[in-house]
VEXVEX-267934 format. One record per residue (C-alpha): chain; x, y, z. Coordinates in Angstrom, 3 decimals. Layout:
// residues N
kette x y z
A X Y Z;
...
//
This chain:
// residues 343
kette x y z
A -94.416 65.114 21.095;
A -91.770 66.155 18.544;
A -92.053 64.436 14.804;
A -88.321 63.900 13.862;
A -86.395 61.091 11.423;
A -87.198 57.616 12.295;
A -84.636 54.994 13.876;
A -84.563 51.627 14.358;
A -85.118 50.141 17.801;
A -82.025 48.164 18.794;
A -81.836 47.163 22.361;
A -84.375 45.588 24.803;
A -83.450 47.393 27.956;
A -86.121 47.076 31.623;
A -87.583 50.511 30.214;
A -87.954 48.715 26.707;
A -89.869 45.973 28.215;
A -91.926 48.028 30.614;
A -92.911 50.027 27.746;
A -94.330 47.057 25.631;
A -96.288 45.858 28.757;
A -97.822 49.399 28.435;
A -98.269 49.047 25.037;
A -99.741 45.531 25.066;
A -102.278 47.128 27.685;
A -103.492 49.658 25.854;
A -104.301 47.061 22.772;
A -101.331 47.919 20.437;
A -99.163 44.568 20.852;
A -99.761 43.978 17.511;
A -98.215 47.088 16.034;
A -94.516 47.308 14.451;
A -92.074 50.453 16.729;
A -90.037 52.854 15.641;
A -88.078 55.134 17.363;
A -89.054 59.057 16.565;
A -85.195 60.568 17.260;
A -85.132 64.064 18.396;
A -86.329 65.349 21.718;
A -83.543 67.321 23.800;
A -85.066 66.351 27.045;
A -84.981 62.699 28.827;
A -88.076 62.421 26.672;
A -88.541 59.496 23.666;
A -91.206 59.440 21.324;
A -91.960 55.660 19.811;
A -94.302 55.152 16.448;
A -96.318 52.351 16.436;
A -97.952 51.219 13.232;
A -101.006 48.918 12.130;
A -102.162 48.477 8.753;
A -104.688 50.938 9.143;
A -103.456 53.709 11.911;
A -100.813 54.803 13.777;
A -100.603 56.128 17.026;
A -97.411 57.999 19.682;
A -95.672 56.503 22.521;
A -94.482 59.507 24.923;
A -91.870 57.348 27.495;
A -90.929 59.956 29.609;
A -88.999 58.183 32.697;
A -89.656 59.136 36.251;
A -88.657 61.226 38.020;
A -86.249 63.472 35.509;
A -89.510 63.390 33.677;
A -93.668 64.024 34.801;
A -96.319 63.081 32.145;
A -99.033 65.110 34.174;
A -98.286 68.521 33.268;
A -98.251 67.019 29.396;
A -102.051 65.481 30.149;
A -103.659 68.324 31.710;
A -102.777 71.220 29.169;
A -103.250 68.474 26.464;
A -106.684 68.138 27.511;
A -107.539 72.085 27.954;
A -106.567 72.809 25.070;
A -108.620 69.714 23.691;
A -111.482 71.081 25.346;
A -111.232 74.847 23.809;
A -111.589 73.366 20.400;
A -107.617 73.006 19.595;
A -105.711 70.602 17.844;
A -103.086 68.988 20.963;
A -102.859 64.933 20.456;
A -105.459 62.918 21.817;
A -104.097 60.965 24.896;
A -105.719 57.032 24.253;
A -103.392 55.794 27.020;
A -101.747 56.937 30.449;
A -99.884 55.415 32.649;
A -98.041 58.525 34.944;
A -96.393 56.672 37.575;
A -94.040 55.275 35.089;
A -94.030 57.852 32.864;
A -95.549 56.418 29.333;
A -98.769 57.879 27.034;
A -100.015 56.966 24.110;
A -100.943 59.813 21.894;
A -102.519 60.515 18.701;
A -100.395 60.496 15.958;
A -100.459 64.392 14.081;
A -97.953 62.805 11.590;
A -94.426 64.991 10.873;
A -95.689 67.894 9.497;
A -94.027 70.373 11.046;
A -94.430 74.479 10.041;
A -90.754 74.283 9.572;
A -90.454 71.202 7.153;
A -93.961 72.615 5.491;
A -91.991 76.154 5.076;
A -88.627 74.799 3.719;
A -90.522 72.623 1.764;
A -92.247 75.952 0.143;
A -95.833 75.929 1.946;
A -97.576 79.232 2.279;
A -96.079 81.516 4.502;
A -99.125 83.794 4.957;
A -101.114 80.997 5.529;
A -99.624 78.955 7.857;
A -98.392 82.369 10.259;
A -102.065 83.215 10.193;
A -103.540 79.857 11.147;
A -100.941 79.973 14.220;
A -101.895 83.620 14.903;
A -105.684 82.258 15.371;
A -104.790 80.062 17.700;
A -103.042 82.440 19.921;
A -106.541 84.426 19.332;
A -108.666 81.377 20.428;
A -106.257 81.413 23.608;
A -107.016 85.553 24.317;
A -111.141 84.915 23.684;
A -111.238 81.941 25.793;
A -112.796 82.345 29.077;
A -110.635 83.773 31.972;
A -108.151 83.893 28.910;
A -107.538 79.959 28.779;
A -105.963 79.461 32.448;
A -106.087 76.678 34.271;
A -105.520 77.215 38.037;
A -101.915 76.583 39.760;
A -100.388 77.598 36.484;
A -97.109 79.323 37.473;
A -96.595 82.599 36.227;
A -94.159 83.871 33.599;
A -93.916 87.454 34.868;
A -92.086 90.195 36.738;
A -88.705 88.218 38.684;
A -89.195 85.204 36.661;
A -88.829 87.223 33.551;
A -85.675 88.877 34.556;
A -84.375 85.663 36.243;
A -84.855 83.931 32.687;
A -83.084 86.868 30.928;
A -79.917 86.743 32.997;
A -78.568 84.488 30.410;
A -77.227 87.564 28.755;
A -74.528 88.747 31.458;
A -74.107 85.410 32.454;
A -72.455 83.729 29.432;
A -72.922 86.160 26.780;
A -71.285 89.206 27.637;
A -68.302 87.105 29.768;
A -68.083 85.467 25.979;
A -67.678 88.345 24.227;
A -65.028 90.253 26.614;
A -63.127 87.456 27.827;
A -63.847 88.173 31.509;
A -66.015 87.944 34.204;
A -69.392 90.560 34.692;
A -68.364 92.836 37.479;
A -71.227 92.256 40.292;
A -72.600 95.521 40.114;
A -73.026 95.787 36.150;
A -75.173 92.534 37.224;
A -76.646 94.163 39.683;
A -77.551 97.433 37.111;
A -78.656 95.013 34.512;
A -81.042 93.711 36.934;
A -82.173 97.513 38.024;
A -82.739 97.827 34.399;
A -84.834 95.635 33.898;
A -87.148 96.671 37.076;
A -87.457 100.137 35.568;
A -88.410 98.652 32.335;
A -91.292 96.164 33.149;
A -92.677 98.873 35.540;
A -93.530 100.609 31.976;
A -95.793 97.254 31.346;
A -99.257 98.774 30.963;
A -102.095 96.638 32.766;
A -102.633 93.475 30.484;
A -105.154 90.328 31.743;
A -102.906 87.470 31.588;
A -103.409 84.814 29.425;
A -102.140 80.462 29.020;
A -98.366 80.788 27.096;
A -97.706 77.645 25.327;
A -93.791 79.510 26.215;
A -92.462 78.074 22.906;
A -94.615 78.344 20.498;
A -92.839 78.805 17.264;
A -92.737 76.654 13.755;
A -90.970 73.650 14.813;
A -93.748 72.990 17.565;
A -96.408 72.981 15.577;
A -97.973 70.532 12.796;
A -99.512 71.784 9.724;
A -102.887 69.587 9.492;
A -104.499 70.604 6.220;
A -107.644 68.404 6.825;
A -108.617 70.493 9.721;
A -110.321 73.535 9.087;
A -109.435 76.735 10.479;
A -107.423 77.017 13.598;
A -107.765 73.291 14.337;
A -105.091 73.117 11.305;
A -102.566 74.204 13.119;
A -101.351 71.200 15.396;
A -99.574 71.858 18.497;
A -96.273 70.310 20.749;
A -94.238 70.363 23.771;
A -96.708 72.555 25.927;
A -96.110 70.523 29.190;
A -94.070 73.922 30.491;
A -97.343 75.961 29.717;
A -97.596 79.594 32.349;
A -99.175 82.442 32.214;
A -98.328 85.652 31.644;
A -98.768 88.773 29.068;
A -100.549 88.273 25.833;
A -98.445 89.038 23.526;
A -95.702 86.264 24.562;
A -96.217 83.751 22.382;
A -96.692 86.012 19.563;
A -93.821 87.420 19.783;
A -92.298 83.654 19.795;
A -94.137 83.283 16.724;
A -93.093 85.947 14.992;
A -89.723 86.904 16.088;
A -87.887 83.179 15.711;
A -84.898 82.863 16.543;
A -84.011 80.246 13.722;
A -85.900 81.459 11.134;
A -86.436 85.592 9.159;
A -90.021 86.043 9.414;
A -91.058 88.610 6.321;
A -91.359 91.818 7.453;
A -94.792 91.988 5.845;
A -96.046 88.577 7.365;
A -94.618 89.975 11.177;
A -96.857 93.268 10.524;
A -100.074 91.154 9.377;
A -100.005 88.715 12.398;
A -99.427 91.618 14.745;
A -102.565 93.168 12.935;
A -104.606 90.075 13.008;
A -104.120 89.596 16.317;
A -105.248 92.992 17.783;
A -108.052 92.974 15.358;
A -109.738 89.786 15.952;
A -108.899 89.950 19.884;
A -110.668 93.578 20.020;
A -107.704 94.704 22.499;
A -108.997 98.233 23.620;
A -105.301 99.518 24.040;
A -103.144 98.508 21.095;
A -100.455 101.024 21.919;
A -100.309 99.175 25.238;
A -100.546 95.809 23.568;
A -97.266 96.622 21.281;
A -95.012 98.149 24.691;
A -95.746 95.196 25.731;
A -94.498 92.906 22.969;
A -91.334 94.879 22.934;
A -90.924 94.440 26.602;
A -91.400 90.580 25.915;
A -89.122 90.283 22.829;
A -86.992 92.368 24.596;
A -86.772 89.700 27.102;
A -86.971 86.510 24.977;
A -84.050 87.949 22.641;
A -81.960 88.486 25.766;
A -82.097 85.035 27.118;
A -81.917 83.503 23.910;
A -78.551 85.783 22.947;
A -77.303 84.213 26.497;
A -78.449 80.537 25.772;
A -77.237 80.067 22.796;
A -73.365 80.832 24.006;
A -74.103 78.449 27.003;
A -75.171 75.991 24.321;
A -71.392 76.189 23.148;
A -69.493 77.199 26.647;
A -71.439 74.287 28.424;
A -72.939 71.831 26.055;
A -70.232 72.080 23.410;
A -73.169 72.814 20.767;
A -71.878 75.558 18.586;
A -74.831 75.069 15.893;
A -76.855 77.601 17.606;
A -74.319 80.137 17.010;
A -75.717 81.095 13.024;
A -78.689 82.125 14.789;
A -77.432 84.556 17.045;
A -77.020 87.590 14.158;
A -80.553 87.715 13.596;
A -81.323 87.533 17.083;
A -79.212 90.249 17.822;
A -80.970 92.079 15.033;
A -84.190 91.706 16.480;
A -82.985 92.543 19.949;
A -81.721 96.119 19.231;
A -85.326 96.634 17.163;
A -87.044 95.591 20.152;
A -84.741 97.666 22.476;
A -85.640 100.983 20.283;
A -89.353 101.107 21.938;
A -89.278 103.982 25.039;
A -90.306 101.647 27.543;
A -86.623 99.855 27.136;
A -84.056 102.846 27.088;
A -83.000 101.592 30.601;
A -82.000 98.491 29.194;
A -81.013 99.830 25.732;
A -78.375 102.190 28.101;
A -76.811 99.117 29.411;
A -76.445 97.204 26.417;
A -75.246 100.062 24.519;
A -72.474 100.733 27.232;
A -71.694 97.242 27.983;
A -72.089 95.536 24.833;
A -71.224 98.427 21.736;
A -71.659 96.957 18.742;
A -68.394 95.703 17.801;
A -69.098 92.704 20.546;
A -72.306 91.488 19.081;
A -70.415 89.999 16.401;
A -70.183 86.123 17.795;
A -71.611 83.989 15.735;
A -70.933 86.013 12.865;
A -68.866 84.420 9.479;
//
């Protein structure tokens, strides 16, 4: 569920009508719609208001789309005492749910608006902590898992569009091939870490500031349907490390601190090799996504970002563990050809 500016409903298509049967069903006939505008995905989110409460339509069309995943993680994380939407109504076999409504509060619109920075990053932080203290570290079983191949698989972004971007040709096979080699020598540096549920983007636009809740139930959460597992210090690094957004330096270092303190991690060295490993990684992809954005999508918006993701890339890429990588990108991509995106 993604809060975004309301439109007006225009058209009464077969899916339009199947939806108000679903509606109807679930005992909101009576309430006005409005279409929530936003989602990148075959997704549609649908307000419905009464006088007195609102509520979510999720109408997520079979089969580009599967409610299921969306229900089950909703509910676990229900169950450990977090703040996903209540589901009131499910129908999965033609993809509708109604949902709670957590209003449009996002961390981002809070933020720009001037909420407290400190505040809101720590509230997040605590719910990546709840996650970490939870039993068996919050998994659910047949969760896939967002390690080792699937990791490097995710990060081939980079040679992929990136670097043929930024030197007009192709990437030889075997600097793919070394890139990939890389890689392997880098996450073999991983020290041992107990896995734990990633949310995978957990960052201030997927999350709802709820200032009636108290503590880490004020901190609302979205789009976790693609929810793995994998190291700790994932979704943290998501967190803190935003692609679209310069997280003070001083608010990075407390929720980095608040986290190993209040999770009692007995290697915090470890913890941190780790987190550059992962940023490492999420930087990489993103770097490569955002040019296939453009390339492929014809989306050039993305391309501010990719200076300060850069930034953080080369930080992450200073930690030991990564000087296999760091020799690549250094030799492949030298500085003067991380300047896309820039004015």
């Amino acid at each position: 569920m993604r809060p975004w500016r309301e439109k007006p409903v225009l058209a009464k298509s077969e899916r339009d009508l199947r939806r108000a049967a679903f509606v109807r069903d679930a005992g909101w006939g009576n309430a006005g719609e409005r279409l929530l505008a936003g989602d990148a995905s075959f997704r549609k989110y649908f307000r419905l208001t009464r006088p007195r409460d609102s509520a979510v339509v999720m109408d997520a069309p079979p089969p580009q789309e599967d409610v299921r995943p969306f229900v089950r993680i909703g509910r676990h994380l229900i169950a450990l005492g977090l703040s996903a939407p209540q589901i009131l109504a499910e129908d999965p076999e033609h993809g509708f749910l109604l949902l709670e409504d957590l209003g449009d509060d996002t961390f981002a619109r809070v933020l720009a608006a001037g909420g407290d920075e400190h505040m809101l990053y720590t509230r997040a932080t605590d719910v990546l902590v709840a996650l970490h203290r939870a039993e068996g570290h919050a998994l659910l079983p047949g969760l896939g898992a967002y390690a080792g191949d699937a990791l490097i698989e995710a990060a081939m972004l980079l040679p992929e569009w990136y670097l043929p971007a930024a030197t007009s040709r192709p990437t030889p096979a075997e600097e793919t091939e070394r890139y990939v080699a890389a890689w392997r020598e880098c996450l073999a540096l991983l020290p041992p870490a107990a896995e734990t549920l990633l949310l995978r983007d957990y960052h201030k636009d997927n999350l709802l500031w709820l200032p009636g809740r108290p503590g880490m139930k004020a901190c609302g959460l979205l789009d976790f349907q693609d929810a793995q597992r994998g190291h700790p210090s994932y979704d943290l690094v998501s967190l803190i490390e935003d692609a679209r957004r310069d997280v003070p330096t001083d608010i990075h270092a407390a929720c980095l601190a608040h986290y190993l303190g209040e999770t009692g991690i007995a290697d915090p060295a470890g913890f941190k090799t780790g987190f550059a490993l992962m940023a490492a990684q999420r930087h990489a992809r993103i770097i490569g996504l955002f040019v296939r954005l453009l390339k492929r999508d014809g989306k050039p918006d993305y391309l501010q970002h990719l200076p300060r993701v850069w930034r953080m890339f080369e930080r992450a890429l200073r930690h030991e563990a990564l000087e296999p990588l760091r020799a690549w990108v250094d030799r492949l991509l030298p500085p003067p050809l991380r300047r896309i995106g820039e004015p």
